[in-house]
C-alpha positions in Angstrom: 53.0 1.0 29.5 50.4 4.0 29.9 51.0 4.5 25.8 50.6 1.2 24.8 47.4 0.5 26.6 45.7 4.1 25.1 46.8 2.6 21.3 45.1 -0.6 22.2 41.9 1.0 23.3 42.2 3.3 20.2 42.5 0.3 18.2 39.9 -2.0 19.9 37.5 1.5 19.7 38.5 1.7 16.4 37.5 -1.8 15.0 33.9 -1.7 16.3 33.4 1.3 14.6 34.6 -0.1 11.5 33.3 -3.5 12.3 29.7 -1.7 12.7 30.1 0.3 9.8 30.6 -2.6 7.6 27.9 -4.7 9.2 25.6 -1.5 8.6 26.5 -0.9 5.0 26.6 -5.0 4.5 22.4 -4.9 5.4 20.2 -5.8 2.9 16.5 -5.3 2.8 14.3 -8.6 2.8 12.2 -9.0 -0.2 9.1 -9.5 2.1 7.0 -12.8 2.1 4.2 -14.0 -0.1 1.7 -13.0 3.1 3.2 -9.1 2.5 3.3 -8.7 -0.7 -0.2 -10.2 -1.3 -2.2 -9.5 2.7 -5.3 -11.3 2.1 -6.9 -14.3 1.0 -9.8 -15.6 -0.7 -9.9 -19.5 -1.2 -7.0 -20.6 -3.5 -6.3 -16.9 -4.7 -4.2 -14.4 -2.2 -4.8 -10.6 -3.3 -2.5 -7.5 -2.3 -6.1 -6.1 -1.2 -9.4 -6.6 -1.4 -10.5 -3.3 -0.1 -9.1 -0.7 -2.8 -9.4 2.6 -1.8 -9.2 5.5 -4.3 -8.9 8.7 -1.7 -10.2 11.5 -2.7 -12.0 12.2 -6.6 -13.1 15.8 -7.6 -16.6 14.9 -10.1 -14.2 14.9 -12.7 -11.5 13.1 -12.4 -10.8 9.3 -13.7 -8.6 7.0 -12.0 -6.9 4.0 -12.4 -5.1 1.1 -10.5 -4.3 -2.1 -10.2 -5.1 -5.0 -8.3 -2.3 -7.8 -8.2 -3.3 -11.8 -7.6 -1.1 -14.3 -6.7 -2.0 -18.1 -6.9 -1.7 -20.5 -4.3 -2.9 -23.3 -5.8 -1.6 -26.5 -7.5 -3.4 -26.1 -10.6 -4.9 -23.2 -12.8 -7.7 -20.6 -11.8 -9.8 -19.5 -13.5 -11.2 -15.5 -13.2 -13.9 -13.9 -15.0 -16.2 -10.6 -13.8 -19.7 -11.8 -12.3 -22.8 -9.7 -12.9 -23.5 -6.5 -14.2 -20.6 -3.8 -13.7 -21.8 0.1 -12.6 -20.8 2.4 -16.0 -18.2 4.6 -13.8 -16.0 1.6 -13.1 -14.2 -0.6 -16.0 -13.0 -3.7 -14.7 -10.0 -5.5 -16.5 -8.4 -8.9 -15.4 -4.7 -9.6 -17.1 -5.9 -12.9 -18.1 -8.8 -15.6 -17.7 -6.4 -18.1 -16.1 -3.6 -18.0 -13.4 -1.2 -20.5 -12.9 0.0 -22.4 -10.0 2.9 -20.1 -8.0 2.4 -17.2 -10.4 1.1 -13.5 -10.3 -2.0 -12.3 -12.4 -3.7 -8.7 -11.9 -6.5 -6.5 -12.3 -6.9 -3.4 -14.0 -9.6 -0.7 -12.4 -10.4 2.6 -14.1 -12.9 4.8 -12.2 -14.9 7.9 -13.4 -16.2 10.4 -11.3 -17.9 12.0 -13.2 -20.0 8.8 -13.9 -20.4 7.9 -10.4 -22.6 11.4 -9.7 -22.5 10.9 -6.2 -21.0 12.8 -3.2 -19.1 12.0 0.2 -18.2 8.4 0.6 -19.1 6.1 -1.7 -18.5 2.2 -2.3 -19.1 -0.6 -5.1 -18.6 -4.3 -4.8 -17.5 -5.9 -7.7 -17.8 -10.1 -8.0 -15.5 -12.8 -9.7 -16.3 -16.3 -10.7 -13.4 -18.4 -10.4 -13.1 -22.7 -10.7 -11.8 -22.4 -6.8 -12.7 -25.5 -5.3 -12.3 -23.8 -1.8 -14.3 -20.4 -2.5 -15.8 -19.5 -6.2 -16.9 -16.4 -5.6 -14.7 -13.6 -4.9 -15.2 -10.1 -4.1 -13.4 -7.0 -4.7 -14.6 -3.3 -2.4 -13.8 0.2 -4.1 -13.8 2.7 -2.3 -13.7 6.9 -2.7 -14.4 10.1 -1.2 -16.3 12.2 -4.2 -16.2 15.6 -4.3 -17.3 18.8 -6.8 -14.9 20.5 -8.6 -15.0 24.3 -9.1 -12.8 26.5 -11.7 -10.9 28.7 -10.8 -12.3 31.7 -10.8 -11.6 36.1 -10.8 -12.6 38.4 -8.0 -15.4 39.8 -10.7 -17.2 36.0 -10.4 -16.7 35.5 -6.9 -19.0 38.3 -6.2 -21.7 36.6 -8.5 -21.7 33.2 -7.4 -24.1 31.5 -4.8 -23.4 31.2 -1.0 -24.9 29.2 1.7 -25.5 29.9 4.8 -26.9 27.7 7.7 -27.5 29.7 11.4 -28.1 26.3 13.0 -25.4 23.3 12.8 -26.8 21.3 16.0 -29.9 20.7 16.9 -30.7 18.9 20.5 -33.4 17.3 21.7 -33.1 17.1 25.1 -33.6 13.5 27.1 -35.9 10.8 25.4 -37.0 7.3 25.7 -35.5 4.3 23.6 -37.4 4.2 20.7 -38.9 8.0 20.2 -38.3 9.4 17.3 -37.7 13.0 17.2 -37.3 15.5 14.0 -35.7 19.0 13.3 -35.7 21.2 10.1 -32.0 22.9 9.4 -32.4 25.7 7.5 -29.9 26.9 4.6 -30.2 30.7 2.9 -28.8 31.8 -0.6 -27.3 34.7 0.0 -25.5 34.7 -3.0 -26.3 35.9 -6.9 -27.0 32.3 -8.3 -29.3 29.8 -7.7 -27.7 27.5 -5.1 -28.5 23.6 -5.5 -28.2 20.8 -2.8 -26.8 17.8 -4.6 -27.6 15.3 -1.3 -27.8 14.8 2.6 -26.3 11.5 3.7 -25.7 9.8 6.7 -23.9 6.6 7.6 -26.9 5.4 10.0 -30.3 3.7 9.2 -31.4 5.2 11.9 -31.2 9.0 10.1 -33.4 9.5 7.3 -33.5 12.9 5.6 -35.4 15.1 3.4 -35.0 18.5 1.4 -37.3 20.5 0.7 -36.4 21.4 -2.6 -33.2 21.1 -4.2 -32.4 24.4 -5.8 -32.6 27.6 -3.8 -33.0 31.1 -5.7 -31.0 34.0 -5.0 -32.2 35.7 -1.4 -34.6 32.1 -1.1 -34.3 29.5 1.5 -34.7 26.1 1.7 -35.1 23.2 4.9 -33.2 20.1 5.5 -35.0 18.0 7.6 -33.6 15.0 9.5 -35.7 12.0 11.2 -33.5 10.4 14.1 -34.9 7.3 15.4 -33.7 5.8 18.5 -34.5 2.2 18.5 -31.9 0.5 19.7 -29.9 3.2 21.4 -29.0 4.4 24.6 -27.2 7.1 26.4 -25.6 10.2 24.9 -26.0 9.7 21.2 -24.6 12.1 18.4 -25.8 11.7 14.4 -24.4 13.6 11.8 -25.9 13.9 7.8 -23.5 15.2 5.5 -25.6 17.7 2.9 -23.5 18.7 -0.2 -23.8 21.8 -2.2 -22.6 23.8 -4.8 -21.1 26.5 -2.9 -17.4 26.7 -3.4 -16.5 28.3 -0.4 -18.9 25.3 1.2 -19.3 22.7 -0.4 -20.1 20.1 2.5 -21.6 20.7 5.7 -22.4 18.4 8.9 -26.0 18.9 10.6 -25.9 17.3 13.9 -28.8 15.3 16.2 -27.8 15.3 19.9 -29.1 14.0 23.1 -29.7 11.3 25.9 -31.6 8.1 25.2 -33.3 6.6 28.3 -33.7 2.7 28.4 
């Protein structure tokens, strides 16, 4: 009796493993719906993404990718660039006219080379269409330039330019809404070659900045200043400008305005 009821749990124990194993090795992924293949919409047209970002570019590099459409519409639309396009990006739609349930695309090539720009950047790119529901459309591309810097031997590292900045943050203390307060960052050469500042950027109206010269000589130094306006804010407040360079060893460095704003 003892026997047969241990070969009867064996063999219950047995079949839910198999029975599991089956059911596992019977799964089969879902295809995923129109809404995941193609996330967002823009009138009669859904798109796999309006937003398309390119990561990170050195200045020369080209990229390309591609942009898929799918129509939702009972009858044909119709796709064409609007406006002028910028000379780093080439925009190519698979054809003037999509049909009703089916998939069109658009080619994007990028060159960063072209763009000449550092840090962040983005371009907004506009279609005509015949949508009854929303004509226009827009497509966002997006990228994180940059420089690129050969490889090079021990005998040119010693030669090449290096920055260096004492000062990082700067803060001014407690002030009242709407002051403005300035500082001047300072950044040495104390490399070999002339050391140039491509740009300082910042992702707030509120920062404006200014170099004082763009190339700095061998053993010369140079002043980044940054206006911080405080219209609008309040309490402990942090801005940052991004100032790019042609240092390999730094090629990007963050300056920083701190303090309290008092309403």
């Amino acid at each position: 009796m003892f026997m047969k009821r241990i070969l009867s749990i064996l063999f219950f124990s047995g079949f839910l493993v198999f029975g599991n194993t089956y059911a596992q090795n019977s799964v089969v992924a879902s295809p995923g719906t129109l809404q995941d293949k193609y996330a967002k919409r823009s009138g009669s047209l859904r798109f796999s993404t309006t937003t398309l970002n390119l990561g990170k570019l050195a200045n020369n590099q080209i990229r390309k990718d591609t942009i898929r459409i799918f129509n939702i519409a009972s009858r044909p639309v119709t796709i064409s660039v609007s406006g002028k396009i910028p000379a780093h990006i080439q925009v190519s739609p698979g054809q003037n006219s999509i049909d009703p349930g089916t998939e069109g695309w658009i080619a994007i090539s990028y060159d960063a080379g072209l763009k000449n720009d550092f840090g962040f950047v983005l371009d907004r790119i506009a279609f005509s269409t015949n949508d009854s529901i929303q004509a226009l459309k827009y497509i966002n591309i997006t990228a994180t330039l940059f420089e690129n810097f050969p490889v090079m031997t021990a005998e040119d590292s010693a030669m090449i330019q290096k920055a260096r900045v004492p000062e990082l943050t700067f803060n001014y203390g407690t002030i009242s809404q709407g002051e403005k307060k300035f500082h001047e960052f300072v950044v040495y050469n104390d490399g070999k070659r002339d050391l140039t500042l491509h740009k300082a950027k910042s992702n707030c109206g509120c920062i404006q900045t200014t170099l004082s010269k763009n190339v700095i000589a061998a053993g010369d130094s140079a002043f980044v200043r940054v206006d911080f306006d405080s219209f609008g804010k309040e309490g402990k407040d942090s801005r940052k400008v991004n100032v790019y360079m042609n240092d390999p060893a730094m090629p990007e460095i963050k300056l920083e305005m701190v303090g309290e704003i008092l309403k």
